[in-house]
C-alpha positions as CSV (number, residue, x, y, z in Angstrom):
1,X,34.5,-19.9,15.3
2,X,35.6,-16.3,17.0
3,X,37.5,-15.2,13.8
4,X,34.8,-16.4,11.4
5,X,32.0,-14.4,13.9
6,X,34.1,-11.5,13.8
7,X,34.6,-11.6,10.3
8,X,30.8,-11.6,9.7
9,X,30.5,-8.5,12.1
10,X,33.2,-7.0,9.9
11,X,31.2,-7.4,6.7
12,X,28.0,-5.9,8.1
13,X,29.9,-3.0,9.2
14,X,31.3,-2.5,5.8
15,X,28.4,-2.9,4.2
16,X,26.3,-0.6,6.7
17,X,28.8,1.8,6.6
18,X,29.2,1.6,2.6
19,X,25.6,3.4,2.8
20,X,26.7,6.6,4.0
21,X,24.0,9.1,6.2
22,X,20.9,7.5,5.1
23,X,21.9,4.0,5.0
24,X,18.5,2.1,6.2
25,X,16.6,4.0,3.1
26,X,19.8,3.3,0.4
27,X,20.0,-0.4,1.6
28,X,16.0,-0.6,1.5
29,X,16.5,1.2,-2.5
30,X,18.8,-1.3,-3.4
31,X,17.0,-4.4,-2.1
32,X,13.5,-3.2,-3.1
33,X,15.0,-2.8,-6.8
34,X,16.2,-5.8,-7.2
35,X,13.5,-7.4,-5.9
36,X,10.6,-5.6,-7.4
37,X,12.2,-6.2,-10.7
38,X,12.2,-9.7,-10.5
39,X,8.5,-10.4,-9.4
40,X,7.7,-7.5,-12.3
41,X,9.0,-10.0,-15.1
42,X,8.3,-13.4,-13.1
43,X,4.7,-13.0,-12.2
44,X,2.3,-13.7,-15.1
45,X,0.6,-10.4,-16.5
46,X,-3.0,-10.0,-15.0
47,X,-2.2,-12.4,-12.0
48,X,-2.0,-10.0,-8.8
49,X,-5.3,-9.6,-6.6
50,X,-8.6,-7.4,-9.2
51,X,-5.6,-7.9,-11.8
52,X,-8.4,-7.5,-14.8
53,X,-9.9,-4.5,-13.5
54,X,-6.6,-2.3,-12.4
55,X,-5.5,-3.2,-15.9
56,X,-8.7,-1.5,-17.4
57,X,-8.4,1.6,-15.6
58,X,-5.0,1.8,-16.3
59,X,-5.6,1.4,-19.6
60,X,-8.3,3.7,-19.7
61,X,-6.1,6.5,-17.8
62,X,-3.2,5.9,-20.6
63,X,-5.9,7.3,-23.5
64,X,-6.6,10.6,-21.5
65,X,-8.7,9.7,-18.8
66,X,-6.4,11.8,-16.2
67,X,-8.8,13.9,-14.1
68,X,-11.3,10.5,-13.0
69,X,-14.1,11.2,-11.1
70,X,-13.8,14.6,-10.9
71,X,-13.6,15.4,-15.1
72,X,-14.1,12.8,-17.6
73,X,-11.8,13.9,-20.5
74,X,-12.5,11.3,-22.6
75,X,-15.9,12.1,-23.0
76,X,-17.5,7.7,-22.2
77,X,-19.2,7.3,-19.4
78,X,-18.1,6.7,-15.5
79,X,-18.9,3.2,-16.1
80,X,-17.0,3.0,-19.1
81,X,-13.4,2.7,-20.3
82,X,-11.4,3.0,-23.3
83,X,-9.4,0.0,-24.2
84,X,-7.5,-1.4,-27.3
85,X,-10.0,-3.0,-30.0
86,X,-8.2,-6.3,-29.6
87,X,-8.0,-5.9,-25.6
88,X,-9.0,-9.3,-24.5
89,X,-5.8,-10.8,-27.1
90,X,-4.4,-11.7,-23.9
91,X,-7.1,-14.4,-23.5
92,X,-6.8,-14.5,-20.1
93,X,-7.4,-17.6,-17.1
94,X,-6.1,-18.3,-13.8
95,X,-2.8,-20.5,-14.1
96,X,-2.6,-23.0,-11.9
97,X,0.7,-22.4,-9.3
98,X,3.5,-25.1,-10.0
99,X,2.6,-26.7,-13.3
100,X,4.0,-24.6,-15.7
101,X,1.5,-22.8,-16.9
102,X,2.3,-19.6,-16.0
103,X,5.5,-19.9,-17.7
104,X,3.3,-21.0,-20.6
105,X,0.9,-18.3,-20.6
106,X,3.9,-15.5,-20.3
107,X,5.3,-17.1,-23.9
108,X,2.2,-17.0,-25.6
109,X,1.8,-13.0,-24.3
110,X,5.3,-12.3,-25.8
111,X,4.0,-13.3,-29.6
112,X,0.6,-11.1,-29.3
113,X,0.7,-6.8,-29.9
114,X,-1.9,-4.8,-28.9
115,X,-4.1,-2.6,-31.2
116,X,-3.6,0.6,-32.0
117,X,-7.3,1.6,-32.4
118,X,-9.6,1.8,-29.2
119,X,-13.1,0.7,-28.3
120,X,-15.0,1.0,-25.0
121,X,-16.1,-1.8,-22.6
122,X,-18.4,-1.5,-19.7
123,X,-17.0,-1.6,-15.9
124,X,-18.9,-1.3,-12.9
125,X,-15.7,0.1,-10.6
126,X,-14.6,4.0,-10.7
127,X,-11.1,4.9,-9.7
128,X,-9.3,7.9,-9.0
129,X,-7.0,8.5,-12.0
130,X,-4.2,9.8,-10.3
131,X,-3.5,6.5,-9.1
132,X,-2.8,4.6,-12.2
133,X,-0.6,7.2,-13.9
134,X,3.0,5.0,-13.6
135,X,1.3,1.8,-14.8
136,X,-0.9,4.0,-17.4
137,X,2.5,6.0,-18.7
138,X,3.9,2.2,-19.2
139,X,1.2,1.0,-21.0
140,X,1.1,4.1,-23.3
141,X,5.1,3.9,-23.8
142,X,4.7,0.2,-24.4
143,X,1.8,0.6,-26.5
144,X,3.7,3.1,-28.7
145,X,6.7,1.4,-29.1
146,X,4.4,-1.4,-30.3
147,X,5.9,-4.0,-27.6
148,X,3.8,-7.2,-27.0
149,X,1.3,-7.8,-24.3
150,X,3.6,-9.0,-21.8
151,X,6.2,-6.1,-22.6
152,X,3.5,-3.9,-21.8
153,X,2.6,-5.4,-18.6
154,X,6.2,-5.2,-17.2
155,X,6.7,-1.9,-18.4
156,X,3.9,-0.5,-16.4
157,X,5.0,-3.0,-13.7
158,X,8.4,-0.9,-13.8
159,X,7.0,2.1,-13.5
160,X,4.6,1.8,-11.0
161,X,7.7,0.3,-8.8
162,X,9.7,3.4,-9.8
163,X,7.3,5.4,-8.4
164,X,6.4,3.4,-4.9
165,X,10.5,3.4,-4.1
166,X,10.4,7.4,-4.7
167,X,7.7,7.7,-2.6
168,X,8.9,5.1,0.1
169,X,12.8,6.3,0.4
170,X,11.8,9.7,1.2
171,X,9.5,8.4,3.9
172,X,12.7,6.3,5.2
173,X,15.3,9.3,5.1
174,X,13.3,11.7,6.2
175,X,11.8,10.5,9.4
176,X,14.3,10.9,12.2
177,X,12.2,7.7,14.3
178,X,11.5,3.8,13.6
179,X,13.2,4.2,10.0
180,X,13.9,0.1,9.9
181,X,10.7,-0.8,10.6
182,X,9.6,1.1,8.2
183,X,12.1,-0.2,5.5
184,X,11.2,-3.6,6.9
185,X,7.2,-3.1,6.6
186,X,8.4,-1.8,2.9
187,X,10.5,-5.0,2.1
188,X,7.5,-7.1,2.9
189,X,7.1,-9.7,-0.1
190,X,3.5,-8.6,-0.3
191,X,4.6,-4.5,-0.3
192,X,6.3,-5.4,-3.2
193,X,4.5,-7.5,-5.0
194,X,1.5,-4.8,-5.2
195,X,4.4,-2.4,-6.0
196,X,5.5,-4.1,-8.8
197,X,1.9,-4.3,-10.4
198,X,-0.4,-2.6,-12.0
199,X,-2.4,-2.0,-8.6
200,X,-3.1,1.3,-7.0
201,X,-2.6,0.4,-3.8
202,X,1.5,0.7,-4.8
203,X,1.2,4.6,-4.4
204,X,-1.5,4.1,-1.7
205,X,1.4,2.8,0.4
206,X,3.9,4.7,-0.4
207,X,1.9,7.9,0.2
208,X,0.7,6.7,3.9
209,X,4.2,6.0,4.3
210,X,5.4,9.6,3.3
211,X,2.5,11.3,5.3
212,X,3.5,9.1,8.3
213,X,7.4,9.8,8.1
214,X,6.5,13.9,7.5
215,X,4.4,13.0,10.7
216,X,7.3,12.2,12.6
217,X,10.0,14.5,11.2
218,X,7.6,17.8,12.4
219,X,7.1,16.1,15.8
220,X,10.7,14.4,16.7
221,X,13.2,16.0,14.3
222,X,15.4,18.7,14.5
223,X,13.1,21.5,12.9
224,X,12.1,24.0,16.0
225,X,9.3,25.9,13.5
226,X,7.2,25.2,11.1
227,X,5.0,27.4,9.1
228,X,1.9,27.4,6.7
229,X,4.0,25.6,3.9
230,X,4.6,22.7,6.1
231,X,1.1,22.6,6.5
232,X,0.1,22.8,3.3
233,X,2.6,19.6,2.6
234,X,0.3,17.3,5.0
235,X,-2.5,18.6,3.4
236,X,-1.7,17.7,-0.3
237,X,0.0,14.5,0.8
238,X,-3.3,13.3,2.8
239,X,-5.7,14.5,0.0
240,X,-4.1,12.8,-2.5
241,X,-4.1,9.5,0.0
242,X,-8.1,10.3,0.7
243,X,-8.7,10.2,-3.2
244,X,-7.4,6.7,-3.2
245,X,-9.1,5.0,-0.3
246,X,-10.5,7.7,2.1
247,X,-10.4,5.7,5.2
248,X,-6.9,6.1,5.4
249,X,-7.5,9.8,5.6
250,X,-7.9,8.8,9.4
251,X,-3.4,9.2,9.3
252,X,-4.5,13.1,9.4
253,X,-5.3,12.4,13.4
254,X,-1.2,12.1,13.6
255,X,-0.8,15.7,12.8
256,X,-1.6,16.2,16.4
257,X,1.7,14.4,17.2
258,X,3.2,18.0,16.0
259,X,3.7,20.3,19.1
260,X,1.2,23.6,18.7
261,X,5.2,25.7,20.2
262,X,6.6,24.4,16.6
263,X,4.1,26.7,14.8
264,X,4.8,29.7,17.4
265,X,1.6,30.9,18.4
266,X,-2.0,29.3,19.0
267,X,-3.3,31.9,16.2
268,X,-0.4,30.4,14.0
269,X,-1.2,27.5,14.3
270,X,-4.5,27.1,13.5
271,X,-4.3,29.5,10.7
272,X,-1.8,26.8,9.3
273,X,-4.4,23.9,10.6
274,X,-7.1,25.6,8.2
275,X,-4.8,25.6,5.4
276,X,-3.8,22.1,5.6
277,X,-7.7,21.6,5.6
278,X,-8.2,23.2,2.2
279,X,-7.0,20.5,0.0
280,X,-8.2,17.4,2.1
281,X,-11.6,18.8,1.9
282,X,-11.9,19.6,-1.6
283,X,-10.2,15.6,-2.0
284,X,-12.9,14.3,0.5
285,X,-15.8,15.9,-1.4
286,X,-14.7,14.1,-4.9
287,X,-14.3,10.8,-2.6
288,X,-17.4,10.6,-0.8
289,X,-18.8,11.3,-4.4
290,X,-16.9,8.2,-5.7
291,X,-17.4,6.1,-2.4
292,X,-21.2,7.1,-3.0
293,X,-21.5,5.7,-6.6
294,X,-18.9,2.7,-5.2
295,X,-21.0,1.6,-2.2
296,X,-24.2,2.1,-4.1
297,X,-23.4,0.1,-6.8
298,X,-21.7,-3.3,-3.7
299,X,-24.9,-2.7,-1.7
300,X,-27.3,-3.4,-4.6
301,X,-26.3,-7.0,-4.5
302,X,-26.8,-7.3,-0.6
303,X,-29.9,-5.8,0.0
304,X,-32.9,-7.6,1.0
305,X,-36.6,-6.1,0.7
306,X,-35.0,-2.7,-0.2
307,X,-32.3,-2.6,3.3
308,X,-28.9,-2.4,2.8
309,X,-26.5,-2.8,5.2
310,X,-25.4,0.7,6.5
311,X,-29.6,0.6,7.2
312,X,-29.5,-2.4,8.7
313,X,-25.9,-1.2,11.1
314,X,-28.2,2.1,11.7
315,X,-31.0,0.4,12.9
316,X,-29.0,-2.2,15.4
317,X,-25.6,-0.4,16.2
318,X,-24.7,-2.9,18.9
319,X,-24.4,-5.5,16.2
320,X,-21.3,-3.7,14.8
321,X,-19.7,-5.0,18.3
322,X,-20.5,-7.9,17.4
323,X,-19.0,-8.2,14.3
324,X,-16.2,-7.1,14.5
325,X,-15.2,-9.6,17.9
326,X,-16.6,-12.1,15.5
327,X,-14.1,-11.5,12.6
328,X,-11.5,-11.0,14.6
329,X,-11.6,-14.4,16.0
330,X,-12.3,-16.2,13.1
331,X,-10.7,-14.2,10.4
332,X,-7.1,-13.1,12.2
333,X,-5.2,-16.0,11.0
334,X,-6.5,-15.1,7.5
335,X,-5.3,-12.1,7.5
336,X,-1.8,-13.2,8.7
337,X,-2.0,-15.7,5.9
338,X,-2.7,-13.5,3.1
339,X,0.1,-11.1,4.8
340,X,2.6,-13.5,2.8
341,X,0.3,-14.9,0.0
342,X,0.9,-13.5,-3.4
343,X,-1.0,-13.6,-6.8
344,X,-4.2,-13.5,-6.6
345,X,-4.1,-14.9,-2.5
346,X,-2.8,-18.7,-4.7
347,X,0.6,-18.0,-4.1
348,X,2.0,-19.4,-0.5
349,X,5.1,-18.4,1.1
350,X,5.7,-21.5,3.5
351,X,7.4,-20.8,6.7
352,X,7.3,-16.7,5.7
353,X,3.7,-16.9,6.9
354,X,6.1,-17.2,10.3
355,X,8.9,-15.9,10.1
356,X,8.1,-12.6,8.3
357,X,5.8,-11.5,11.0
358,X,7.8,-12.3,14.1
359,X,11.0,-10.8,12.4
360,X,9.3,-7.7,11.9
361,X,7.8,-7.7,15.7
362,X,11.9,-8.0,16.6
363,X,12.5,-5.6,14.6
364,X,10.2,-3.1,15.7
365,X,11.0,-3.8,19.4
366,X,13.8,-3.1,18.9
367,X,14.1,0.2,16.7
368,X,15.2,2.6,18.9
369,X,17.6,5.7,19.1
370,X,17.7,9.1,20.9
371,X,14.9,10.6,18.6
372,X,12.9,7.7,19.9
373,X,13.4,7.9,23.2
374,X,11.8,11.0,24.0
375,X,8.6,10.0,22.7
376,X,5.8,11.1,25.0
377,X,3.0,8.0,26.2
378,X,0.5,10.6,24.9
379,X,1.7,10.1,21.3
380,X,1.9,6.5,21.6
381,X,-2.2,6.3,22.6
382,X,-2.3,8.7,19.5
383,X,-0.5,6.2,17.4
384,X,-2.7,3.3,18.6
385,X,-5.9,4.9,18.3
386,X,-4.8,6.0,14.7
387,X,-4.1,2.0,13.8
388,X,-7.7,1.1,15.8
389,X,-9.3,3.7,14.1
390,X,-8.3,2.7,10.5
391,X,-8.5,-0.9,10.9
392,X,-11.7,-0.8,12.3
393,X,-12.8,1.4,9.3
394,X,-11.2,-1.1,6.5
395,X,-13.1,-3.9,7.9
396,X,-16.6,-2.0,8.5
397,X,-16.0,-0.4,4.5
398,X,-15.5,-3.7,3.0
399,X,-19.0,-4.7,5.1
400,X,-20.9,-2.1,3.7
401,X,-19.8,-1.4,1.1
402,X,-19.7,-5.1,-0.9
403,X,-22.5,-6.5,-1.0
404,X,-21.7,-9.7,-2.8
405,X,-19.1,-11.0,-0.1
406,X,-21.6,-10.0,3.0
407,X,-25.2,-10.6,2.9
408,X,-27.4,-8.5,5.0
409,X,-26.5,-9.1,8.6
410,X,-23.5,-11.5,8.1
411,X,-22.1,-11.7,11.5
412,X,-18.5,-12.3,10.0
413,X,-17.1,-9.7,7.2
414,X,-15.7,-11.2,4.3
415,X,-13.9,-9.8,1.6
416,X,-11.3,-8.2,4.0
417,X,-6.8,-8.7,2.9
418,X,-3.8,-8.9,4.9
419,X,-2.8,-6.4,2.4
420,X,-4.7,-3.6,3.4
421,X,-3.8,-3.1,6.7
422,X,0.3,-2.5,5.6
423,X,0.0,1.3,5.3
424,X,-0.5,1.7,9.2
425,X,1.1,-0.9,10.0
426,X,4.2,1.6,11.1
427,X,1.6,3.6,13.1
428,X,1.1,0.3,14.9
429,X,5.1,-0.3,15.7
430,X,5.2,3.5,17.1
431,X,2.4,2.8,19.4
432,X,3.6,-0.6,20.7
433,X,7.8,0.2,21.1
434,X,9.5,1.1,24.2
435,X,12.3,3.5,24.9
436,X,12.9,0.9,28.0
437,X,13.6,-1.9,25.4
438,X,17.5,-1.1,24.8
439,X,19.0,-2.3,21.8
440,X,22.7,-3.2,21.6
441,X,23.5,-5.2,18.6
442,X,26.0,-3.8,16.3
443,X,25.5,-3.2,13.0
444,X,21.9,-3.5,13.6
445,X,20.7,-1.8,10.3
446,X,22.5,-4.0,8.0
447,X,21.4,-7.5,10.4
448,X,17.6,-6.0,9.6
449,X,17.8,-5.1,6.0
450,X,19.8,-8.4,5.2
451,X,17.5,-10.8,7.3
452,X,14.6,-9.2,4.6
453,X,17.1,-9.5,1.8
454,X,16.7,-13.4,2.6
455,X,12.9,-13.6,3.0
456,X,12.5,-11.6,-0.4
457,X,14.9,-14.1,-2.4
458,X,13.1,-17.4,-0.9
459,X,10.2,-15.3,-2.0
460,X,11.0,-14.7,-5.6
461,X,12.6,-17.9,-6.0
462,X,8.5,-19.4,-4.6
463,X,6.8,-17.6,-7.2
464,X,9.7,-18.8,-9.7
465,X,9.0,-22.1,-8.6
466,X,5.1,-21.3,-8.9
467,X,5.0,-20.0,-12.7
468,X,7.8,-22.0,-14.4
């Protein structure tokens, strides 16, 4: 039993080693890939959570449509987008998870082509184009090479993976703190399912996950100073996260993790502060324009006798206490469910709903090296308030802002996803771990990153299982 231990203890050195200087983000790579791939070609096309409407921007973006909201270059209307003439070819319903059908459905997709003349069809949702350029660059490759439907689909499946590893492994090599967790949060089955679709909440992750990681590398790594191009990095990387989903433009408070003495003087570094500001404003301006037109359009449904909500949380701000203790305590466990639910929240993991969560809290308890160690309690409240902040906001948006799933005064907000609480989900980790916590197993990288190697096969072989 000793030799066969040590012989196990052998191969994860090996294969830790094997990795070279930035193992945890080349192992993550690697895994993520193979992964990615195989829910990309498994999972029916238009399955994933708002499948119909992602695809329709995406399309949309892949005729032209590249500078959404902010210039309309193909000259339709914002609620409006370009699509092939023979668009809805792909006749599209719901499979039903373990009869066959999505196996079915994929077949008949392989023997259909889309058109190669356009026509426009309403939609009532306006996205920020930037978003859907992988999936839009597949479809328009796809399109041109005259693939079928499905062939299509992957291929901006593909690319939109592509792009969420690039954005991902840098976050993981460059931070110099809590780089398996981060891999970890990234090898969730959920992360990668979005990844590998045409949503654009693939490069919404791996953005937060870049600002978070240049975050850390300014505060704990080796760099002593850091000047106005530095600055200007954060910036860009924050406005094009605020063009997605500008809550998450709350990750700008951990720029405050960054000593001021990294930026030499006070004068320094505020000059630097104010040019890090010049591109998030000019991205929050075009967002709260979007957001406008966006909660305008969700509160319509939910308002009663001409209030909408955000009037109604105006006029009794004590009740938004009171609903947010309420969903908390009723709505938790949902959220923990749809953590490890794929498709469109049909798919179910089994013991993952368990097992992922817990591993991850081991994990992150333990992810700890010198770096680490010297992390002030100060940042840690940072981190935490960073995590509260956001949170709070994605539940309150989703309030206000859809007015279908919340009626005036609900007490409990609906509408709300697992999934949209993974970009600060590292944030949460930093503010929770402890430099007391000391962590002596061997090899521990390769133990982490294999243990989520596992999860993601059980999970791809599920949605197997599901669709054929």
């Amino acid at each position: 039993m000793k030799d066969m231990w040590g012989r196990c203890r052998n191969a994860f050195g090996w294969f830790q080693n094997r990795f070279g200087k930035n193992r945890e983000a080349n192992i993550f790579l690697v895994i993520a890939l193979c992964a990615g791939i195989a829910m990309a070609f498994i999972n029916p096309p238009f399955h994933e959570c708002d499948a119909g409407r992602h695809h329709r921007w995406a399309m949309d973006v892949s005729y032209g449509n590249l500078l959404s909201p902010i210039i309309n270059l193909t000259g339709h209307g914002m609620d409006v987008v370009t699509v092939p003439k023979n668009f809805y070819v792909e006749k599209y319903h719901m499979t039903e998870p373990g009869t066959g059908e999505g196996g079915e459905y994929i077949r008949y997709l392989q023997t259909v082509k889309y058109s190669l003349e356009s026509t426009e069809v309403e939609e009532d949702w306006v996205f920020t184009s930037l978003f859907y350029y992988p999936q839009a660059f597949g479809l328009f490759l796809g399109r041109t090479l005259q693939m079928s439907v499905y062939g299509v689909c992957v291929l901006s499946r593909i690319c939109n993976l592509l792009v969420f590893l690039a954005l991902t492994y840098g976050a993981i090599a460059i931070t110099p703190v809590y780089k398996n967790i981060l891999a970890v949060i990234a090898l969730f089955p959920i992360t990668l399912y979005q990844a590998a679709s045409v949503s654009p909440d693939s490069m919404l992750n791996g953005l937060c996950f870049l600002f978070v990681s240049v975050c850390f590398c300014y505060a704990y790594g080796e760099r002593e100073h850091l000047d106005w191009r530095a600055a200007i990095k954060l910036g860009v990387i924050l406005a094009a996260v605020c063009m997605c989903k500008y809550v998450y433009a709350c990750l700008g408070m951990l720029v405050f993790l960054i000593p001021m003495k990294r930026f030499g003087t006070k004068k320094e570094y505020w000059k630097c502060f104010v040019i890090a500001c010049l591109p998030l404003a000019f991205a929050m301006v075009f967002g709260m324009i979007n957001a406008r037109h966006t909660i305008t359009v969700g509160q319509s449904f939910g308002s009663v006798d001409g209030m909408t909500q955000l009037q109604y949380l105006m006029k009794n701000p004590f009740f938004i206490i009171e609903v947010l203790l309420h969903t908390i305590r009723y709505k938790f466990n949902d959220y923990m469910l749809w953590l490890n639910t794929l498709g469109a929240l049909n798919y179910e993991l089994g013991p993952l709903v368990y097992m992922v969560p817990m591993f991850a809290v081991f994990v992150g308890c333990l992810d700890q090296n010198e770096a680490s160690a010297g992390i002030k309690v100060r940042d840690k409240f940072l981190c935490f308030g960073t995590f509260l902040l956001i949170s709070i906001g994605v539940v309150l948006g989703i309030y206000i802002g859809d007015g279908k799933a919340n009626p005036l005064g609900a007490e409990i907000v609906q509408g709300v996803q697992g999934r949209y609480f993974i970009p600060v989900i590292p944030v949460f980790f930093a503010a929770i771990s402890s430099s007391k916590v000391k962590n002596r197993i061997r090899n521990f990288t390769a133990k982490a990153m294999s243990g989520m190697g596992i999860f993601l096969l059980y999970a791809v072989f599920r949605l197997y299982r599901y669709c054929f």
